[in-house]
C-alpha positions in Angstrom: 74.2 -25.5 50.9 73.3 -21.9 51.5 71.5 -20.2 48.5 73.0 -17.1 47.4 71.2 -13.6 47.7 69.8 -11.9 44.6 71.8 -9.0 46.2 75.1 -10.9 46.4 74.8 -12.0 42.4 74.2 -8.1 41.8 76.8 -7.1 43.8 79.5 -9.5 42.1 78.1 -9.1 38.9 78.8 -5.1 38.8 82.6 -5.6 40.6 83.7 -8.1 38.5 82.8 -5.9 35.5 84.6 -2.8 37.3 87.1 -5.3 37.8 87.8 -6.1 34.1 87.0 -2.1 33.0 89.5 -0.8 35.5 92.1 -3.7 34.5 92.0 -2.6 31.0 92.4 0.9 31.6 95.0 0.5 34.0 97.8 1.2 31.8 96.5 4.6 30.7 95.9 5.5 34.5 99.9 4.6 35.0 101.2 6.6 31.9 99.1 9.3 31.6 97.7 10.6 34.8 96.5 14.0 33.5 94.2 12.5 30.9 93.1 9.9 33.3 91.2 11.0 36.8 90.8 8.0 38.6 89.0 9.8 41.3 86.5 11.5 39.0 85.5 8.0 37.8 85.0 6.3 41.0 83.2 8.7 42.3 80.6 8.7 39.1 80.6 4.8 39.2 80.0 5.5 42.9 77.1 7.8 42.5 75.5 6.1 39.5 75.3 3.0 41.8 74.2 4.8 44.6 77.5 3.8 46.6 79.8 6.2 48.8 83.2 7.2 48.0 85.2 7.6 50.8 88.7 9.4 50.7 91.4 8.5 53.0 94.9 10.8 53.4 97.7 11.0 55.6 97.3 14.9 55.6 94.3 15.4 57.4 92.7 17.2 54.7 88.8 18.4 55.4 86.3 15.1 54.7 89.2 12.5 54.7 89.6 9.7 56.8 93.6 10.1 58.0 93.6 6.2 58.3 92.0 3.0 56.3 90.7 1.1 59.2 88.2 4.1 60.0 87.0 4.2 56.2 86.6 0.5 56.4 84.4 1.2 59.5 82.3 3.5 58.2 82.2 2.0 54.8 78.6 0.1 53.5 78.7 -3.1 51.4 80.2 -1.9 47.7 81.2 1.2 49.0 84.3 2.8 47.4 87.8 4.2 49.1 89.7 6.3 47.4 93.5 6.5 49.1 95.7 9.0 48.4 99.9 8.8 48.6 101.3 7.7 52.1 102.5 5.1 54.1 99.4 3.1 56.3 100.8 1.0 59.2 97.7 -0.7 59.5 96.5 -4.3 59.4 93.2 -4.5 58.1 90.0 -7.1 58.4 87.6 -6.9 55.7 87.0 -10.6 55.9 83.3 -9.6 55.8 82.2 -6.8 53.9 82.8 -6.5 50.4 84.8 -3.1 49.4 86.6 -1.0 46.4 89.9 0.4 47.6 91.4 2.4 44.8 95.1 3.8 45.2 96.0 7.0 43.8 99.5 6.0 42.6 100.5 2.1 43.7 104.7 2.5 45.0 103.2 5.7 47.0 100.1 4.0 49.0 101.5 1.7 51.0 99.6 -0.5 53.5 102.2 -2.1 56.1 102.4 -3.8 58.7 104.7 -6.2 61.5 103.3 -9.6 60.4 105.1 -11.4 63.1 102.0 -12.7 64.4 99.9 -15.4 62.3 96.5 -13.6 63.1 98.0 -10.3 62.2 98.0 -9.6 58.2 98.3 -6.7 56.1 95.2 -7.5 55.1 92.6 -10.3 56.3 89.8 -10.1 52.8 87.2 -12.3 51.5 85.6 -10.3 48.5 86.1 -6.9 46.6 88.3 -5.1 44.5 92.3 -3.4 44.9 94.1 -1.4 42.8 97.0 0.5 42.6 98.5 -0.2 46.7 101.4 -2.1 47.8 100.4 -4.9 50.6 103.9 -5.0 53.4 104.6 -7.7 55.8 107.7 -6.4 57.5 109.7 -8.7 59.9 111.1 -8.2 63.2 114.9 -9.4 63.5 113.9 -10.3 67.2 111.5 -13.1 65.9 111.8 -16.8 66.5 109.6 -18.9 64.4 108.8 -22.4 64.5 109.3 -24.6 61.1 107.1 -27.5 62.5 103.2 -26.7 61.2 102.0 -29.7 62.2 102.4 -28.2 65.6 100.7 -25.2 65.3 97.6 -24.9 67.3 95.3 -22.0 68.4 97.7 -21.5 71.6 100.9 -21.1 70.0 99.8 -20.0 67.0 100.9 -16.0 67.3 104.1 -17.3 69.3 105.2 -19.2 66.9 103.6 -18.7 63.0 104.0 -15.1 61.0 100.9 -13.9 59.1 100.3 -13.8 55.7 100.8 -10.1 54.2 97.3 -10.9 52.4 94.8 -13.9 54.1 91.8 -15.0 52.8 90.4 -17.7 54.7 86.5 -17.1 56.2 82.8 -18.3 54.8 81.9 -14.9 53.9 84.1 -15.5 50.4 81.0 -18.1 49.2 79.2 -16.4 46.2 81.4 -13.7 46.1 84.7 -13.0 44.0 88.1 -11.0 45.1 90.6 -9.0 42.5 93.5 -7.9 42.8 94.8 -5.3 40.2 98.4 -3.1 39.8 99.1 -4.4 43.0 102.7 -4.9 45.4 102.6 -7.9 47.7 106.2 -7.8 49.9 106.6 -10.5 52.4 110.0 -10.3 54.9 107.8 -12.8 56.8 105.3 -15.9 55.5 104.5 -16.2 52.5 102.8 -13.2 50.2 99.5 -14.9 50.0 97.5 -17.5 52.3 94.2 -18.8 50.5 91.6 -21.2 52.0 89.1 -21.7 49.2 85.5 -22.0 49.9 82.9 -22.7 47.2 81.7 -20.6 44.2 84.4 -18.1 45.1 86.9 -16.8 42.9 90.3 -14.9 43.0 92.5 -13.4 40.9 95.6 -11.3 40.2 96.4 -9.0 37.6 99.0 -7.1 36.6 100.7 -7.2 40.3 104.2 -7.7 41.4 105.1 -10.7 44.5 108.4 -10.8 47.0 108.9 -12.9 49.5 112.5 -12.9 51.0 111.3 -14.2 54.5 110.7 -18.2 55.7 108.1 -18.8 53.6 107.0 -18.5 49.3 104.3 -16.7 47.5 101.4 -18.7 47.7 99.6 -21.1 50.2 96.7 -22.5 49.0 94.7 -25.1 50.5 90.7 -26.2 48.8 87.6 -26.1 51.3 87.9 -28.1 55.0 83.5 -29.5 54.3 82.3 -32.6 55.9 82.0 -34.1 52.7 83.9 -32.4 49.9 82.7 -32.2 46.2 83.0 -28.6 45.9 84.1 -27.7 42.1 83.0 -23.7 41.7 86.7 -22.7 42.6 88.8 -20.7 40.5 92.2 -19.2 41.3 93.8 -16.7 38.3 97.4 -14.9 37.6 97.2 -13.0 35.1 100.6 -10.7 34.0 102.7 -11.1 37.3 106.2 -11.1 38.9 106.6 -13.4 41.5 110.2 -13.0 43.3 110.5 -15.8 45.9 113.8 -16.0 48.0 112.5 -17.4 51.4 111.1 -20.8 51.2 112.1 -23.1 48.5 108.8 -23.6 47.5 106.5 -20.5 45.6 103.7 -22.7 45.7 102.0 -24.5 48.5 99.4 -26.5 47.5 97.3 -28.8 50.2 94.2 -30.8 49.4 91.7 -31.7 52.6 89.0 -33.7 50.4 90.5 -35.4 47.3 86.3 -34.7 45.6 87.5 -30.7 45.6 88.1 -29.2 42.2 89.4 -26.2 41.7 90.8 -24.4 39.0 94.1 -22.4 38.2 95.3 -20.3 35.7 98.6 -19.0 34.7 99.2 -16.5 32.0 103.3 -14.7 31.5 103.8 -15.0 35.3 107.2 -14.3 35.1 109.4 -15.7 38.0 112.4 -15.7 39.8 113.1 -18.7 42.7 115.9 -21.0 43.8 116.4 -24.6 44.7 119.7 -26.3 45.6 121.1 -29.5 46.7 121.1 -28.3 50.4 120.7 -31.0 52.4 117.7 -31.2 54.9 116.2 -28.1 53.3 113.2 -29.8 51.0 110.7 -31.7 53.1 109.7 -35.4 52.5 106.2 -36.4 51.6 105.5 -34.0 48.5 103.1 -35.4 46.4 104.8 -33.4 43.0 104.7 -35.5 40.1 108.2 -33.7 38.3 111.2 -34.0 37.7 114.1 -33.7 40.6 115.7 -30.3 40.6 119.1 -31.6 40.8 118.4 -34.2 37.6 118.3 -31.3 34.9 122.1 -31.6 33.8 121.0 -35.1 33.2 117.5 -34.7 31.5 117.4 -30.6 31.1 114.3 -31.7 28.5 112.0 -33.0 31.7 112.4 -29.3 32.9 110.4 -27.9 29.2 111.6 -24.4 28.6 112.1 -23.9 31.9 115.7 -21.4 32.1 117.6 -23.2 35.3 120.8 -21.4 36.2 123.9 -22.6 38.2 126.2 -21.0 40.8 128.5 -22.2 43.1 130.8 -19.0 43.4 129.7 -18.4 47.0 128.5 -20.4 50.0 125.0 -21.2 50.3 123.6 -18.9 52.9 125.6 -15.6 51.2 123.8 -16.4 47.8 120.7 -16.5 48.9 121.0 -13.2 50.8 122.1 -11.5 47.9 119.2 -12.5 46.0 117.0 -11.3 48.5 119.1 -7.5 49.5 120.3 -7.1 45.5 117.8 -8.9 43.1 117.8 -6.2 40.3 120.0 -8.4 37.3 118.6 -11.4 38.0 117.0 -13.6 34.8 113.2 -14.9 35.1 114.0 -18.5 36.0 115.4 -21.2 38.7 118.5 -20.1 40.2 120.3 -23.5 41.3 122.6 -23.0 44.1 125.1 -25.8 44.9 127.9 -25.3 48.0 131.5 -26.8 46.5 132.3 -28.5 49.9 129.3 -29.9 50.2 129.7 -33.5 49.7 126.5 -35.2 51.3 124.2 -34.1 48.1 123.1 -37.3 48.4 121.2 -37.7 51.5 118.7 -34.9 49.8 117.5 -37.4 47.3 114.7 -38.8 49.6 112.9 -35.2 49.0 112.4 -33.7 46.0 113.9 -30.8 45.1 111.3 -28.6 43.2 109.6 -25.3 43.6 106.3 -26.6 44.0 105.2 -28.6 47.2 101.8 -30.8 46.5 100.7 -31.8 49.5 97.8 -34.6 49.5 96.4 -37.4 51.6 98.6 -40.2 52.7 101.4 -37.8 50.4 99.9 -39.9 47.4 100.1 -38.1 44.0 97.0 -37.4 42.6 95.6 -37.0 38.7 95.6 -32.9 39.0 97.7 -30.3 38.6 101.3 -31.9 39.2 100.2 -34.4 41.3 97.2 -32.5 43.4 94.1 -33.8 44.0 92.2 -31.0 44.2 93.8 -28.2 41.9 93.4 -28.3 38.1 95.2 -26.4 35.6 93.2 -24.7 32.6 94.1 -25.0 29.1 94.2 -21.0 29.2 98.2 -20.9 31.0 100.5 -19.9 28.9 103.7 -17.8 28.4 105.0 -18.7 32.2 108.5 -18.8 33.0 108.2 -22.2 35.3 106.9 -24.8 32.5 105.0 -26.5 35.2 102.4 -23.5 34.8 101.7 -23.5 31.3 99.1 -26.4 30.4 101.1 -28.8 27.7 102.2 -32.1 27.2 105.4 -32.6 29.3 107.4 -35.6 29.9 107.7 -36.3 33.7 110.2 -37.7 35.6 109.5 -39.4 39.0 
């Protein structure tokens, strides 16, 4: 096992308590821009720590970098960017140097980019800090993509696999930590967030708003691929966030390499907003999920917890699920469960769960985790989430 740096342990010591600082004064930076200076902060935290602050604009103004990817270049370990109002079609790899990049205003700084190509994200990170940007995976109508992961490999992959709007997925996260703060992640492509843990690495989100309307959910999540497993200083946190997922059935992909992984989630008021539906063929076999069947609530609605499950059937499948991903705004926090009145073959679905969560574990064997994981644990700290599953309490399963 490596050993950690005394530099390293500094160095995530200070962000994560810039992390927490800038989360709680977040909301005065949103509402009250005048009697907050964002800039004027960073640059003293910058100074007194004997970082740089770098300043990137889309106007070419005197000692600005006019794109990220130049800043990033020129950027030290811990350094700070500062980036003002504009729209950045970039993709960007800090997957191994450890940064602050500080938005001005989060719906103005936008960081895009076509992720139609697996090793192309928005943003390819393994530590530091955000806040205040919005992340874009855009899609090209052109693209064909191919369903079948089990078939990707290291020739096809770009052909056939969109990227991740963020990925975070490379040795350099060991010993170091990654926040995420007042943040947009839009996906028309994969889903929002891929996340390959390694260990003593953590992650969290806080405060930041999740959309994905392409093939794909909001998070895939898989613990570390070691030779021998038994890694358990993992933790994964959302704190205070809307996750909108209209592409893939399934928010959450969760895969477990070595059933001796631990590592822990946390939930608190992620409100959300997905679907299911009694579509045949569209849930795949050999989930691992531990809950109740989806298209069981009318039956047992008290397996589902507080759960809010809604029903439609006013228009065919395909035209509902489009308008949930063009015209969300009216939509409750919950499971919207879309059923198709001529469809009469319900019934074949059964051999697949139908759920919003997809566990998947060796030999597709449930395990004694979170839902049926092996590797992923929830803490006793999730609460006040709209999908019951999140929130750690005694709920009766069904199988």
């Amino acid at each position: 096992m490596r050993k950690q740096s005394p530099y390293k342990s500094i160095l995530k010591t200070v962000l994560t308590a810039l992390a927490v600082f800038l989360f709680i004064l977040t909301p005065s930076f949103v509402s009250d821009a005048e009697e907050a200076d964002p800039y004027t902060f960073l640059l003293s935290y910058a100074l007194t720590n004997g970082k740089q602050l770098l300043t990137v604009s889309r106007e070419e103004n005197p000692g600005c970098f006019t794109t990220i990817t130049d800043a990033v270049l020129a950027a030290n370990e811990g350094d700070v960017i500062y980036i003002c109002p504009g729209v950045y079609d970039e993709s960007l790899d800090l997957s191994k140097k450890e940064l602050i990049l500080y938005g001005q205003d989060r719906d103005s700084c936008i960081i895009k980019y076509r992720t139609t190509a697996y090793s192309s994200p928005v943003l390819n990170v393994s530590a530091g800090l955000f806040n205040n940007l919005t992340f874009y995976g855009y899609n090209d109508p052109s693209a064909v993509y191919s369903s079948d992961i089990s078939g990707m490999t290291s020739e096809n992959v770009d052909n056939n696999y969109p990227a991740y709007v963020i990925h975070i997925d490379d040795d350099y996260e060991t010993g170091h930590s990654l926040n995420f703060i007042n943040c947009n992640i839009f996906s028309e492509t994969s889903h929002c967030i891929g996340l390959g843990f390694r260990n003593h690495f953590s992650v969290s989100f806080d405060n930041c708003f999740l959309r994905s309307t392409g093939i794909a959910g909001i998070l895939y999540v898989h613990d570390p691929d070691t030779l021998f497993g038994g890694e358990s200083d993992m933790k994964l946190a959302f704190r205070n966030c809307i996750w909108q997922s209209f592409g893939y059935p399934y928010v959450i992909f969760a895969k477990t390499i070595h059933t001796t992984n631990h590592i822990d989630l946390t939930f608190q008021n992620v409100i959300s907003y997905c679907y299911a539906a009694e579509e045949p063929g569209l849930y795949v076999g050999g989930n691992a999920f531990t809950g109740c069947d989806l298209r069981q609530h009318a039956l047992i609605p008290q397996a589902f917890g507080n759960t809010p499950v809604y029903y439609t059937n006013e228009k065919e499948f395909n035209d509902q699920l489009r308008e949930f991903r063009t015209e969300p705004s009216g939509l409750l926090p919950g499971i919207y469960y879309l059923s198709d009145e001529k469809d009469d073959e319900t019934y074949v679905a059964f051999l697949e769960t139908a759920t919003v969560f997809y566990i998947n574990n060796a030999f597709d064997l449930p395990g004694d985790g979170w839902i049926g994981s092996n590797a992923f644990w929830l803490t006793p700290d999730s609460f006040g989430n709209t999908l019951d599953e999140m929130n750690y309490q005694n709920i009766v399963y069904f199988i």
